[in-house]
C-alpha beads as a LAMMPS data file, in Angstrom:
LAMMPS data file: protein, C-alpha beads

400 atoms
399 bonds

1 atom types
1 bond types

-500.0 500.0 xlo xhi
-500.0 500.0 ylo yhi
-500.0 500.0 zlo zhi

Masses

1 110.0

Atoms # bond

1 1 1 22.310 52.195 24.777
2 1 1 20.063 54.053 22.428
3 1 1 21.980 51.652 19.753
4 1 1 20.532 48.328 21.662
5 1 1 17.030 49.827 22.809
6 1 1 16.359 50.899 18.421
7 1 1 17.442 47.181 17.502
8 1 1 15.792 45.642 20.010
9 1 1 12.452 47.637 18.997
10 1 1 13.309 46.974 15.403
11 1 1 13.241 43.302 15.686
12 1 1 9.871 42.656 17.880
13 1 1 8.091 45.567 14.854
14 1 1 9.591 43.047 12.505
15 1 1 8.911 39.565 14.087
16 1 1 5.144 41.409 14.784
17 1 1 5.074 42.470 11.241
18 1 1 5.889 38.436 9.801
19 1 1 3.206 37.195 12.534
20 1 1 0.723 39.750 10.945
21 1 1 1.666 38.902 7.642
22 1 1 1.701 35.078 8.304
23 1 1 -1.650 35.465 9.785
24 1 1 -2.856 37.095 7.310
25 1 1 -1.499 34.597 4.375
26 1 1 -2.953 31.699 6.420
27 1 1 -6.602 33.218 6.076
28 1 1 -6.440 34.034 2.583
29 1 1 -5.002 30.055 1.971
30 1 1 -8.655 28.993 4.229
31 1 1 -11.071 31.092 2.410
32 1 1 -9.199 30.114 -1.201
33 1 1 -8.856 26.327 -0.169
34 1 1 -10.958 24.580 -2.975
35 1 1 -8.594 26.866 -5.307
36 1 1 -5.157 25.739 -4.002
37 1 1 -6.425 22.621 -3.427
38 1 1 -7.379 22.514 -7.407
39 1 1 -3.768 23.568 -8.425
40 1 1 -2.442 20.732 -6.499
41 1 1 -4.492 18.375 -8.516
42 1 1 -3.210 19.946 -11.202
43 1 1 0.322 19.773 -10.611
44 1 1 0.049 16.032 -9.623
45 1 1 -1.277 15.623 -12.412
46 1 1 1.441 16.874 -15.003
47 1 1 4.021 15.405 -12.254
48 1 1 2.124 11.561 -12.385
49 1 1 4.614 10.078 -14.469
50 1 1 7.317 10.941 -12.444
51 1 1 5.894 9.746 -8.891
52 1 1 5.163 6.459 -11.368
53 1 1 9.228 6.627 -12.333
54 1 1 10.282 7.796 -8.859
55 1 1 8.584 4.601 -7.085
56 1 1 9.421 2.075 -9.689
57 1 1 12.945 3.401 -9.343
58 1 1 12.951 3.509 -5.506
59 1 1 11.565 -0.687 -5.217
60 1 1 13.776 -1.372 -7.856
61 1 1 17.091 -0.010 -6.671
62 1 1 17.743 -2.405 -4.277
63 1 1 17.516 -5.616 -6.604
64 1 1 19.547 -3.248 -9.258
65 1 1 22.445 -2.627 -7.003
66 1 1 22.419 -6.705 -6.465
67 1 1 22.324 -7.664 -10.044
68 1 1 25.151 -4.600 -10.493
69 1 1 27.663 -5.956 -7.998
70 1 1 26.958 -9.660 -9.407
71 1 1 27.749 -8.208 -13.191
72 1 1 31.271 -6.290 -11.792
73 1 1 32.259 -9.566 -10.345
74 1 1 32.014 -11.489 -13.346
75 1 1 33.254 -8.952 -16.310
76 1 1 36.572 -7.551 -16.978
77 1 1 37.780 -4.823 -15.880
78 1 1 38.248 -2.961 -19.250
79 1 1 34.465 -4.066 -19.420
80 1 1 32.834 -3.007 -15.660
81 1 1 31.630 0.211 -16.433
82 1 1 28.525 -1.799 -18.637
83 1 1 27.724 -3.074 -15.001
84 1 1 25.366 -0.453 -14.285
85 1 1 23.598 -0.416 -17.409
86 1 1 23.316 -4.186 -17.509
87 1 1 21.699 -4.202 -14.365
88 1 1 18.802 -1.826 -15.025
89 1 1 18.494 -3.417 -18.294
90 1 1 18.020 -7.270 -16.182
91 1 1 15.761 -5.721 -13.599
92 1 1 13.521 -4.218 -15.779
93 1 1 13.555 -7.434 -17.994
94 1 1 13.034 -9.956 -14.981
95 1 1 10.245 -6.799 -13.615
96 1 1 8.478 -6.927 -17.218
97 1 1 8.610 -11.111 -16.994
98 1 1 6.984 -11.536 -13.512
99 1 1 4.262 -9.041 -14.071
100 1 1 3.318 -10.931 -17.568
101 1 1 3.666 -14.221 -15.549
102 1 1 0.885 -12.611 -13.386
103 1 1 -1.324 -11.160 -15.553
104 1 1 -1.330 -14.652 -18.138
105 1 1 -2.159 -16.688 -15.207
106 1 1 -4.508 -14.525 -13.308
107 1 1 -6.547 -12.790 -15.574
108 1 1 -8.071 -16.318 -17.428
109 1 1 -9.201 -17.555 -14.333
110 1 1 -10.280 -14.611 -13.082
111 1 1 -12.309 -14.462 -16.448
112 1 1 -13.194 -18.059 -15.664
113 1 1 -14.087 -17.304 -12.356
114 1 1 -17.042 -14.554 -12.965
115 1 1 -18.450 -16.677 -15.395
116 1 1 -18.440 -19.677 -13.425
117 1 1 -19.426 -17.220 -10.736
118 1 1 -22.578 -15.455 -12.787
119 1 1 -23.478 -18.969 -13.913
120 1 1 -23.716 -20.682 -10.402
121 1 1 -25.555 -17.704 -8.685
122 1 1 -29.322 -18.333 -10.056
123 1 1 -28.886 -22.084 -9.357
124 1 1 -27.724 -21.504 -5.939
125 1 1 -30.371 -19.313 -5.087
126 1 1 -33.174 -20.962 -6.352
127 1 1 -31.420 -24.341 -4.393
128 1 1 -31.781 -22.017 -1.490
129 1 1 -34.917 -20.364 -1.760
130 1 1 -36.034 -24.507 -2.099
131 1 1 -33.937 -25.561 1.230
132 1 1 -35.920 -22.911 3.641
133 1 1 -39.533 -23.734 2.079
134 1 1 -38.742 -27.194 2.647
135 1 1 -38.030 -26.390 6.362
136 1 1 -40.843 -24.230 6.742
137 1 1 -43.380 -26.850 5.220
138 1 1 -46.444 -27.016 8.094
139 1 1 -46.005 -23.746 8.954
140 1 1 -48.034 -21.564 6.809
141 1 1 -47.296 -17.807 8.691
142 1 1 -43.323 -18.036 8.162
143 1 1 -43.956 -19.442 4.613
144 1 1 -45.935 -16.532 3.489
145 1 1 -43.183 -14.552 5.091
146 1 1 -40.717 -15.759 2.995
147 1 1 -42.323 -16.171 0.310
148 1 1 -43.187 -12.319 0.543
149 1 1 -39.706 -11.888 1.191
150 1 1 -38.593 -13.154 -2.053
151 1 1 -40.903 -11.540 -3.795
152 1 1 -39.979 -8.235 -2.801
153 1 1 -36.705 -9.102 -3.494
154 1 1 -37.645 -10.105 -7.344
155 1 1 -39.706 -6.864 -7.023
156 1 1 -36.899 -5.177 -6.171
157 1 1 -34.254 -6.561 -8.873
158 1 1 -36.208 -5.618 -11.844
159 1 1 -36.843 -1.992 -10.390
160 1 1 -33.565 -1.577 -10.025
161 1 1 -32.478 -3.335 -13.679
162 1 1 -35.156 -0.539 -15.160
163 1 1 -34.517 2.441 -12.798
164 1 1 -31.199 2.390 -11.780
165 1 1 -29.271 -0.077 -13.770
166 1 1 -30.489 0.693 -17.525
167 1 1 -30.210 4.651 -16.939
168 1 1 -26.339 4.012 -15.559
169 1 1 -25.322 1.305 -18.474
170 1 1 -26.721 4.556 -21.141
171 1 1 -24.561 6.982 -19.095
172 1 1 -21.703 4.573 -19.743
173 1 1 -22.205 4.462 -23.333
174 1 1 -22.112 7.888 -23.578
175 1 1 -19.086 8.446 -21.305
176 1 1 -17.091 5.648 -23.587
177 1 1 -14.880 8.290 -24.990
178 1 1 -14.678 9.956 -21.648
179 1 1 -13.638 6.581 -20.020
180 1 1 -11.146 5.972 -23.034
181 1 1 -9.413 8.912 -22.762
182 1 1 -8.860 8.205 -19.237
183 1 1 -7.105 4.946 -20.214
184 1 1 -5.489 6.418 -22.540
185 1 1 -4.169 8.969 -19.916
186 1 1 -2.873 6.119 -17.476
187 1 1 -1.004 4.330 -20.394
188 1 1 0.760 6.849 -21.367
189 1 1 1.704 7.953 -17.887
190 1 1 2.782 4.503 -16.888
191 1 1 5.132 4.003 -20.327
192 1 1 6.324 7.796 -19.508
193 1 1 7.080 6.532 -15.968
194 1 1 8.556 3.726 -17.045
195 1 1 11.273 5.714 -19.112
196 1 1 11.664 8.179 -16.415
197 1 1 11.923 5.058 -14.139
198 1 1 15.067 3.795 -16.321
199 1 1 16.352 6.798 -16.420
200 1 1 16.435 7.221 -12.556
201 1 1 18.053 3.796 -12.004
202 1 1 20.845 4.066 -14.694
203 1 1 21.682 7.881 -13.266
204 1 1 21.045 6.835 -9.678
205 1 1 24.837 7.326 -8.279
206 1 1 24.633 11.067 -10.327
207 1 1 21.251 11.949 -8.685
208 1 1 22.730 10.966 -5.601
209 1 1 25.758 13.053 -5.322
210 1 1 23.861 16.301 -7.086
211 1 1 21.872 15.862 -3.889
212 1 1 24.544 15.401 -1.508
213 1 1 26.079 18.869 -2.535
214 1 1 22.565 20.456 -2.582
215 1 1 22.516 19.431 0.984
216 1 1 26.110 20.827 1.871
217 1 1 25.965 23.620 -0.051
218 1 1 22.942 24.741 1.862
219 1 1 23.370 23.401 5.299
220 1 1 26.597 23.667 7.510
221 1 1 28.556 20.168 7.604
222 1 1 27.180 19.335 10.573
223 1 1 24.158 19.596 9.688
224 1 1 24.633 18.280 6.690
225 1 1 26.004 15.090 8.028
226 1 1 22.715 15.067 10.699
227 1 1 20.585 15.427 7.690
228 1 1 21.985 12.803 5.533
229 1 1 22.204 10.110 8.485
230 1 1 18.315 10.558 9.320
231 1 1 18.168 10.358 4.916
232 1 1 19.684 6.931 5.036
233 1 1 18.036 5.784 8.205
234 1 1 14.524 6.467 6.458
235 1 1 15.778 5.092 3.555
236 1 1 16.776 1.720 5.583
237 1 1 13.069 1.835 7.247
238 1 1 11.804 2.214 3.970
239 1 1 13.633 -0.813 2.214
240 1 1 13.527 -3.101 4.943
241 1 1 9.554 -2.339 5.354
242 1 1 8.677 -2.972 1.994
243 1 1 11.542 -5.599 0.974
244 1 1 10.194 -7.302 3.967
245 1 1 6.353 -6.784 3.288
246 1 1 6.463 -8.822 -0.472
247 1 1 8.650 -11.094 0.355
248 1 1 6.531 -11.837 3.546
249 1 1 3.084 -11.619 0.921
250 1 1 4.846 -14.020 -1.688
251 1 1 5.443 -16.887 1.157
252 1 1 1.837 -16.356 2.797
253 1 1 0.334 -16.031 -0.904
254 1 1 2.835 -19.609 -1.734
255 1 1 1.640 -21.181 1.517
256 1 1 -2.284 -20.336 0.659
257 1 1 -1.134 -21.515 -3.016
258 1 1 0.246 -25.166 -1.728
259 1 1 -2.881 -25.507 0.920
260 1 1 -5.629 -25.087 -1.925
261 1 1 -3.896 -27.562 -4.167
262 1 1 -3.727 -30.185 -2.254
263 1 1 -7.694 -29.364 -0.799
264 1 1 -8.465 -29.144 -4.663
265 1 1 -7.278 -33.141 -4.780
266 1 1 -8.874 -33.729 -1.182
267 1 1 -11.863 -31.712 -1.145
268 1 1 -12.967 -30.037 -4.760
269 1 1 -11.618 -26.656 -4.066
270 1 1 -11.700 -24.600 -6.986
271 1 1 -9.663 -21.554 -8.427
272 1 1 -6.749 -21.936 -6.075
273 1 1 -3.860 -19.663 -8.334
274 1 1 -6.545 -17.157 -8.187
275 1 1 -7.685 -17.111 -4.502
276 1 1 -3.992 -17.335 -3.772
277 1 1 -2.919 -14.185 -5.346
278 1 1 -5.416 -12.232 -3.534
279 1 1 -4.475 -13.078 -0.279
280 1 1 -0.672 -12.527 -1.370
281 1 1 -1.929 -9.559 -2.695
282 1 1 -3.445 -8.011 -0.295
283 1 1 -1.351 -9.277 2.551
284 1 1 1.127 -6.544 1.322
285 1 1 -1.408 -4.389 3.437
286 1 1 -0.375 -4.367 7.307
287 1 1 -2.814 -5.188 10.130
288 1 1 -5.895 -5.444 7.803
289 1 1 -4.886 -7.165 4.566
290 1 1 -5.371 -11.150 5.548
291 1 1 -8.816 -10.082 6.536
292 1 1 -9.632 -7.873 3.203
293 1 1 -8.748 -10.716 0.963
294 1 1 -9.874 -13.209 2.884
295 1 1 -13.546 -12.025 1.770
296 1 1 -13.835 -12.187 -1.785
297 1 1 -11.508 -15.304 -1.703
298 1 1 -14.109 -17.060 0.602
299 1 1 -16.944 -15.780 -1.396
300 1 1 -15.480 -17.682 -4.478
301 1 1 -15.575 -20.724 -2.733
302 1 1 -18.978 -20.525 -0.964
303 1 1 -20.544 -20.578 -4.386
304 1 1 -19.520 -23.999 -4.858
305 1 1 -19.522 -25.005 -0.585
306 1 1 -20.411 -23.701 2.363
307 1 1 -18.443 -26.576 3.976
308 1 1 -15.170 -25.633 1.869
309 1 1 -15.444 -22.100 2.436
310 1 1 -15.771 -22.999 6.461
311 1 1 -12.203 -25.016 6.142
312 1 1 -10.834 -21.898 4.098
313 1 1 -11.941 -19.232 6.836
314 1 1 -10.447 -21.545 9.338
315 1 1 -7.185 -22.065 7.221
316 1 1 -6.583 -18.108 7.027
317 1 1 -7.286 -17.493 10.451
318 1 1 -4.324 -19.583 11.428
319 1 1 -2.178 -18.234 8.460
320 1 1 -2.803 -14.837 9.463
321 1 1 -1.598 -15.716 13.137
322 1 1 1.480 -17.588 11.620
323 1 1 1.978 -14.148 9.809
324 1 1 1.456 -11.904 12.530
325 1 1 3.239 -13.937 14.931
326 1 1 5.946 -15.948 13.281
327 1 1 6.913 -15.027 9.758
328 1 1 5.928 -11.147 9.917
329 1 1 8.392 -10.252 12.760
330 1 1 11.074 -12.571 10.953
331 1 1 11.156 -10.945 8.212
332 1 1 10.641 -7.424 9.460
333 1 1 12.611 -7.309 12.498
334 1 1 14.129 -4.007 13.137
335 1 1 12.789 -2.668 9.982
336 1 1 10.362 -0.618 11.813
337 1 1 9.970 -1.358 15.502
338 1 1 6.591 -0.791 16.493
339 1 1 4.090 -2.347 18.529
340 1 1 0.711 -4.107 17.546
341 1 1 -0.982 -0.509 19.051
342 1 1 1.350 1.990 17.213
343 1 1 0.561 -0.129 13.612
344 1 1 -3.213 0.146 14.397
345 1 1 -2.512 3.904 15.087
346 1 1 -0.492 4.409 11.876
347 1 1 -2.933 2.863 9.875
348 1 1 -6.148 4.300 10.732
349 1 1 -4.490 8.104 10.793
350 1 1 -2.920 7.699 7.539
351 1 1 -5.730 5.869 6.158
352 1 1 -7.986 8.462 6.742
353 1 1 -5.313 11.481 5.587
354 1 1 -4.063 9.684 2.349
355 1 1 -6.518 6.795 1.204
356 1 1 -5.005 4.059 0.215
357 1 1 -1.331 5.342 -0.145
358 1 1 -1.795 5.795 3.662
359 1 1 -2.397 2.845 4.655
360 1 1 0.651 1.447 2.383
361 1 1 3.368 3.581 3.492
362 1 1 1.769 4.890 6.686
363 1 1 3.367 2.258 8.271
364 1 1 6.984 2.812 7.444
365 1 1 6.650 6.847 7.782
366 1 1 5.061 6.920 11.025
367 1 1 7.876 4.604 12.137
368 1 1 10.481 7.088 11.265
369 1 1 8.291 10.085 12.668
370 1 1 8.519 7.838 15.961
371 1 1 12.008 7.039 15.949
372 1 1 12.681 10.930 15.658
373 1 1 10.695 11.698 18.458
374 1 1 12.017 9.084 20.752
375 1 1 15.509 9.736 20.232
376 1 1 14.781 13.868 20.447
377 1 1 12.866 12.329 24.029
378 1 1 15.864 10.168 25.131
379 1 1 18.430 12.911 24.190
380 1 1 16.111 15.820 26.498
381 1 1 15.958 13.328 29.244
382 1 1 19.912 12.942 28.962
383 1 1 20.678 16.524 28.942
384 1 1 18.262 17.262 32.174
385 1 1 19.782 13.776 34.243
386 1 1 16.796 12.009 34.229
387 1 1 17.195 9.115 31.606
388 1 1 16.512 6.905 35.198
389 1 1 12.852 7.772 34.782
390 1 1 12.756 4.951 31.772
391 1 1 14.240 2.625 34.249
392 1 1 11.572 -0.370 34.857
393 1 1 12.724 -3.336 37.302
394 1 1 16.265 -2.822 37.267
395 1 1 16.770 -2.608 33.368
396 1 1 19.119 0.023 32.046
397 1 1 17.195 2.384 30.227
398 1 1 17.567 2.766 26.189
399 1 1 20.466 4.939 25.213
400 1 1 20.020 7.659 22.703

Bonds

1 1 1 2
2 1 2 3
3 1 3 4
4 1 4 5
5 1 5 6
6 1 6 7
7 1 7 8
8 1 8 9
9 1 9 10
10 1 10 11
11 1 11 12
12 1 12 13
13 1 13 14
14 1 14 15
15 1 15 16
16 1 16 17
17 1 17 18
18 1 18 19
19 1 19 20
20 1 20 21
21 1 21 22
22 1 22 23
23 1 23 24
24 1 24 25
25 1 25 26
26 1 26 27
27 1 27 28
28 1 28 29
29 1 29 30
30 1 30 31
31 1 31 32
32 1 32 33
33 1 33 34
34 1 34 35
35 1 35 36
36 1 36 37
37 1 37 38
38 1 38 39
39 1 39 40
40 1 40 41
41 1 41 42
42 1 42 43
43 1 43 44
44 1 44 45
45 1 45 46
46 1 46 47
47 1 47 48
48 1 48 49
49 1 49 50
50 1 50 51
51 1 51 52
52 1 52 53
53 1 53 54
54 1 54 55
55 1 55 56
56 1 56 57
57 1 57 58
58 1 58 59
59 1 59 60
60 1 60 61
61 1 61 62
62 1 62 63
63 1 63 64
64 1 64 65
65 1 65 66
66 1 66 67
67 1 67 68
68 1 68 69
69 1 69 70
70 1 70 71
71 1 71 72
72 1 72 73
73 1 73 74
74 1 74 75
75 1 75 76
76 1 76 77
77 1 77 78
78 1 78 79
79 1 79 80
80 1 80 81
81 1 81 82
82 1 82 83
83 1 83 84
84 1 84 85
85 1 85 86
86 1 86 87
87 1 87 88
88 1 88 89
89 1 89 90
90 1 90 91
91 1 91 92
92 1 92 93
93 1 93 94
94 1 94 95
95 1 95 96
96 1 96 97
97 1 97 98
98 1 98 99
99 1 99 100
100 1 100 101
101 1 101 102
102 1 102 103
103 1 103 104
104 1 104 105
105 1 105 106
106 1 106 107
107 1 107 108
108 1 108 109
109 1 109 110
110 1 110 111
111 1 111 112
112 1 112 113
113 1 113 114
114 1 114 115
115 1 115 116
116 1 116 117
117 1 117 118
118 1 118 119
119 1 119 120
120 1 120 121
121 1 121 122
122 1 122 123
123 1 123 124
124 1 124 125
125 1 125 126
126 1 126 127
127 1 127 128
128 1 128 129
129 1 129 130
130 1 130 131
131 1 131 132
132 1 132 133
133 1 133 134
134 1 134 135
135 1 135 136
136 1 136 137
137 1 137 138
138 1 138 139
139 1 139 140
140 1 140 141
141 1 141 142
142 1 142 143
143 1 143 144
144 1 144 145
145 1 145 146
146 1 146 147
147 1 147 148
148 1 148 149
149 1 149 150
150 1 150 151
151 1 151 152
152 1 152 153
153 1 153 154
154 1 154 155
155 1 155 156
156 1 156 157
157 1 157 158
158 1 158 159
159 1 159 160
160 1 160 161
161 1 161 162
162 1 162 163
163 1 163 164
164 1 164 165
165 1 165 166
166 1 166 167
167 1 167 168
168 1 168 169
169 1 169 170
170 1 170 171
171 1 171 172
172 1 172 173
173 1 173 174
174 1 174 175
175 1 175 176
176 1 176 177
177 1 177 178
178 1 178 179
179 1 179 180
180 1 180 181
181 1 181 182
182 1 182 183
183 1 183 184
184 1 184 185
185 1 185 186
186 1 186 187
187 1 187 188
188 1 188 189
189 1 189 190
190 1 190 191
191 1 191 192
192 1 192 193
193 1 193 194
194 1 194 195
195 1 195 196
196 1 196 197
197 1 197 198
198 1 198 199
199 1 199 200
200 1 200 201
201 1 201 202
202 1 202 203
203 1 203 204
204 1 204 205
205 1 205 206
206 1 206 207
207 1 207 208
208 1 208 209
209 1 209 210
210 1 210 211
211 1 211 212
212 1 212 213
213 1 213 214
214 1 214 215
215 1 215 216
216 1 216 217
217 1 217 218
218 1 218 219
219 1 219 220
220 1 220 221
221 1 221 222
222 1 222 223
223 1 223 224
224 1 224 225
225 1 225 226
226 1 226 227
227 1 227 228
228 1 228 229
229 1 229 230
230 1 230 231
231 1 231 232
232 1 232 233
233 1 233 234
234 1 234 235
235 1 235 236
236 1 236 237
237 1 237 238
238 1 238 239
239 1 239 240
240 1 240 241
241 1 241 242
242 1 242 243
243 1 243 244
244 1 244 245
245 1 245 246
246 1 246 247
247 1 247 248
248 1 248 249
249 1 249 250
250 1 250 251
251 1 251 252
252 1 252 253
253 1 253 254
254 1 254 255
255 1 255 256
256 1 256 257
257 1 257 258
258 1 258 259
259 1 259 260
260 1 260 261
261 1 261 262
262 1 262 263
263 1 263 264
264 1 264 265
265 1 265 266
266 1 266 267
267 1 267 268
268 1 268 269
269 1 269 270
270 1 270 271
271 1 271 272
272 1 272 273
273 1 273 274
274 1 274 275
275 1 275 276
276 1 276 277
277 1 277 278
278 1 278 279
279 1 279 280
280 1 280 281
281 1 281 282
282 1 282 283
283 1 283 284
284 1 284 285
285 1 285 286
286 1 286 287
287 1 287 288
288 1 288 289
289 1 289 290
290 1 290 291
291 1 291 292
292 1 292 293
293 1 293 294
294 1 294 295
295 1 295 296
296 1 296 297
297 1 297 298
298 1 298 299
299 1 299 300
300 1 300 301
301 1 301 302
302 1 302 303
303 1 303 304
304 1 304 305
305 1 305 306
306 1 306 307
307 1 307 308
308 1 308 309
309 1 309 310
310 1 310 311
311 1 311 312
312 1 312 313
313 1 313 314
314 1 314 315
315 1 315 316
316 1 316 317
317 1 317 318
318 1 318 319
319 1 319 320
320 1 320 321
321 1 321 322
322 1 322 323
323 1 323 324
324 1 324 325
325 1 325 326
326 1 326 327
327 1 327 328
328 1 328 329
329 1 329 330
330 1 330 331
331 1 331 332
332 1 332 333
333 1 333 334
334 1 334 335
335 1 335 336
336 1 336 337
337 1 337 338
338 1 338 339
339 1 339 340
340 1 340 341
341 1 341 342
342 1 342 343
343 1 343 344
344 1 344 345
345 1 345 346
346 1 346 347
347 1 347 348
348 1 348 349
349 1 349 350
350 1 350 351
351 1 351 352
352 1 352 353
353 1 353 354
354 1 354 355
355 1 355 356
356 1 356 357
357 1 357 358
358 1 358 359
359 1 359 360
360 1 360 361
361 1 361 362
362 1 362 363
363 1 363 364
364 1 364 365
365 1 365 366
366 1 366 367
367 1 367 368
368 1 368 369
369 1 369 370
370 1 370 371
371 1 371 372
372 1 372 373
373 1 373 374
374 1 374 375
375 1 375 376
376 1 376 377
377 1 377 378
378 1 378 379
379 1 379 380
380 1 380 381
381 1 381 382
382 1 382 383
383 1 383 384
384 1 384 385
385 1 385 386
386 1 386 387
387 1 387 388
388 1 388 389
389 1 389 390
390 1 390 391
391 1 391 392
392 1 392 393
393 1 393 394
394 1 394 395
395 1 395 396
396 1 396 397
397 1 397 398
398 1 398 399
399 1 399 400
């Protein structure tokens, strides 16, 4: 008795003792937050190029294990085990060939664009600043308004190219090295994670089953097998999300692509590979990304007409409900199962934890976070007899 009444007292002291402790840890982490915070940024930074090679290797796995069974079907057998190598080799070579198809087709016109762009701006405003005097001719009051108005404005310009604009361009000058070394930082972590990213997808099957027996050495084997069922579910969210997401943005971005050329030939629409690889672009954002490229695409095209950039507007706005109604849930059916709502809510709390990362993969993750907590719901409801609750109009509910 004495035995039981000593252990018993022994483990509330100690479980007091951790609270205290963890208490006590917890306000030391608040009042030093800027400094933990700092060696975070700090070990991101040495650990950039692998989060580069980690997500190249993760998108590119999938196409990799494709081109890998395709290259074991066609070689000998004497000659199979050059599958694997073969196929990061041809991923990384048909990865290396898209991204220069991009950039050599983009990046002129782009070019072409902002000078076309800086060019037409004066011209348009003066043709503007022309079109409302001309309306306002016999009325004296609103002319002096506007012609106040764009004064000001003028005013304003060349107070700002003196003040603000001159001051800035000097601090740039002197920040060049700054600025290069900074380039010079990304470059090298991108080529770093591009050989870590090789690396990753020629060792993949190793990395795998090093972390298979991490897992069941650690955890029990039912556990284990728990834990590496919810790993491959997420990992199935995952792919299917994103797999889904570009090849949804490259039809929308081919769609926008085939509607501009033909208004180019019917109505003098301009810059139409351009325009069309920001809305395929940014359409790789959920919920929001139609509507994020649809404004500098339609701002490119209301330099040269209002009346164009009206049928363009109108022409996204039904390509974004194709999208969102249609061709979206095609492609990513079952991928993540969430409504219109839940998205919204995924978005916005990520977005505002993570940045843009969140809003990228806030989707997926939330999805998975949800799928947890439904089945942990449905399997509660199970064990207490009350699954009938879920019942609506005579439907069986969901099973667990």
């Amino acid at each position: 008795m004495n035995r039981e009444f000593l252990k018993k007292i022994f483990f509330q002291s100690l479980t007091a003792f951790l609270s205290l402790a963890l208490a006590i840890l917890l306000f030391f982490a608040i009042l030093k937050l800027d400094e933990i915070r700092g060696s975070f940024h700090w070990l991101l930074d040495v650990l950039t190029p692998f989060i580069y090679g980690g997500t190249m290797a993760y998108l590119l796995k999938t196409p990799c294990g494709f081109l890998e069974r395709q290259f074991e079907a066609i070689l000998p057998d004497k000659h199979k085990k050059w599958a694997n190598l073969l196929s990061v080799v041809a991923v990384m070579l048909i990865s290396a060939l898209i991204l220069y198809l991009l950039l050599s087709t983009v990046l002129p016109e782009m070019w072409a664009s902002i000078v076309a762009l800086a060019a037409a701006v004066p011209p348009k405003v003066d043709e503007f600043t022309r079109w409302v005097l001309s309306h306002l001719e016999g009325n004296e009051v609103l002319q002096n308004y506007v012609n106040n108005a764009f004064t000001t404005m003028e005013d304003w310009v060349k107070n700002w190219a003196t003040t603000d604009l001159l001051p800035t361009m000097q601090g740039m000058m002197g920040g060049v090295v700054t600025t290069v070394g900074s380039v010079l930082t990304v470059a090298k972590n991108i080529i770093l994670g591009v050989i870590i990213c090789i690396y990753l997808l020629a060792s993949r099957r190793k990395f795998t089953r090093h972390a298979k027996a991490l897992v069941y050495a650690v955890f029990k084997p039912e556990r284990a097998d728990k834990l590496l069922k919810e790993c491959a579910h997420i990992d199935v969210t995952f792919v299917g999300f994103f797999g889904g997401k570009i090849l949804d943005s490259a039809i929308v971005g081919l769609i926008c692509y085939i509607f501009c050329a033909i208004m180019s030939v019917a109505a003098g629409f301009q810059n139409a590979v351009l325009i069309s690889v920001i809305i395929g672009a940014t359409n790789v954002i959920p919920y929001f990304g139609p509507f994020i490229g649809a404004v500098p695409a339609a701002l490119l095209i209301l330099i040269s007409s209002p009346r164009n950039c009206l049928i363009f507007l109108i022409f996204i706005v039904i390509l974004q409900q194709f999208d969102g109604n249609v061709l979206g849930p095609k492609l990513l059916a079952g991928s993540v199962g969430l409504t219109g709502f839940w998205v919204l809510f995924a978005i916005t709390l990520f977005q505002g934890l993570f940045g843009f990362v969140g809003i990228l993969v806030g989707v997926p993750v939330f999805a998975v976070i949800y799928d947890l907590a439904r089945r942990a719901i449905l399997s509660r409801l199970k064990k207490h007899g009350k699954l009938d609750v879920l019942d609506s109009g005579g439907e069986p509910p969901p099973q667990p």
